[in-house]
Residue, then its C-alpha position, 0 to 999 in steps of 0.5 A: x556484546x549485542x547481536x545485530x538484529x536479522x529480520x526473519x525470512x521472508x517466504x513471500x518474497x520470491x513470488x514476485x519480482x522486486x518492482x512488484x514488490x516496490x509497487x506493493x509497498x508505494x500502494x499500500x503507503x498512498x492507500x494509507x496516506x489518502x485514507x489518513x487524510x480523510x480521516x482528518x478532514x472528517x472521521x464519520x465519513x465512511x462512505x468517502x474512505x471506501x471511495x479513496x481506497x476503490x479509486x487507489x486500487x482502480x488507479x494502480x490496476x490501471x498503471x499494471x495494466x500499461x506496464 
């Protein structure tokens, strides 16, 4: 018989409430998405994959701000 599998505690956790956390996720993953899709279009481009990642974090700054 096969155990069912338990991820491990996650210590952080508690130092942030659920949505920041959703919010944490949803950066990461668009962050990651718009980087990818930069890479396709031309992997030399360095200098562009700095600027997406300066105009996501700049975006979600925003968006806490209003929240």
């Amino acid at each position: 018989m096969t155990e069912a599998f338990q991820p491990p505690a996650d210590g952080l956790a508690d130092l942030a409430p659920p949505e920041v956390q959703r919010l944490a996720a949803r950066m990461a993953q668009d962050t990651f998405s718009r980087i990818f899709r930069v890479d396709m279009d031309d992997p030399a481009t360095t200098a562009r994959r700095r600027a997406v990642v300066g105009e996501t974090v700049v975006r979600y700054a925003l968006r806490l701000r209003e929240d």
